[in-house]
C-alpha positions as CSV (number, residue, x, y, z in Angstrom):
1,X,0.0,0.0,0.0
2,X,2.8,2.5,0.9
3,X,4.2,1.5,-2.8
4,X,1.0,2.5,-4.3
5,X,1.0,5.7,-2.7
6,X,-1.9,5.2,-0.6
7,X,-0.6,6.4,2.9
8,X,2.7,6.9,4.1
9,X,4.8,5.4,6.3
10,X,4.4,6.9,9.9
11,X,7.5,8.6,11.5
12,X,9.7,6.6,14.5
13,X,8.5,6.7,17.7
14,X,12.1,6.1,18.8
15,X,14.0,8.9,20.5
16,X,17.4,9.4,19.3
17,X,20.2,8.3,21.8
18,X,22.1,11.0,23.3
19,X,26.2,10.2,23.9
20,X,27.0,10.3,27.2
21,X,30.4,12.5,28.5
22,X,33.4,10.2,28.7
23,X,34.4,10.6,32.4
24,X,37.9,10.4,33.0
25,X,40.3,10.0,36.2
26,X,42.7,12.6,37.6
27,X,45.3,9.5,38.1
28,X,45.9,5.9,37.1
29,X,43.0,4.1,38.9
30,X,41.0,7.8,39.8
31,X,37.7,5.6,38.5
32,X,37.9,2.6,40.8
33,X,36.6,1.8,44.0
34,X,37.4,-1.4,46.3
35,X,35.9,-1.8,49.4
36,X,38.4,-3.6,51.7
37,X,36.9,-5.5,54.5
38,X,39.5,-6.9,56.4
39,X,43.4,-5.1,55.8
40,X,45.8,-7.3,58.1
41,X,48.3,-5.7,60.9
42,X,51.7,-6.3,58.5
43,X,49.6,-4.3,55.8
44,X,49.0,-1.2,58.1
45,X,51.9,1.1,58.2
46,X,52.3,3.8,61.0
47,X,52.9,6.9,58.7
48,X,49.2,8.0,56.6
């Protein structure tokens, strides 16, 4: 029917996609976050 002429086809529905901002770190591993539950004694040093 749309090659006939008879109606056209009906515009997308679909929003376009917007791209995100690339976020980037101030350092080597600035984006990355462990949680450390247990650090032992020999880890710990005295000086922060």
């Amino acid at each position: 029917m749309q090659r006939l002429g008879i109606y056209k086809k009906t515009p997308s529905k679909r929003k376009g996609q917007q791209p995100s901002e690339w976020i980037r770190g101030n350092c080597p591993g600035g984006k990355v976050q462990i949680d450390v539950k247990y650090v032992p004694k020999e880890c710990m040093s005295p000086e922060l």
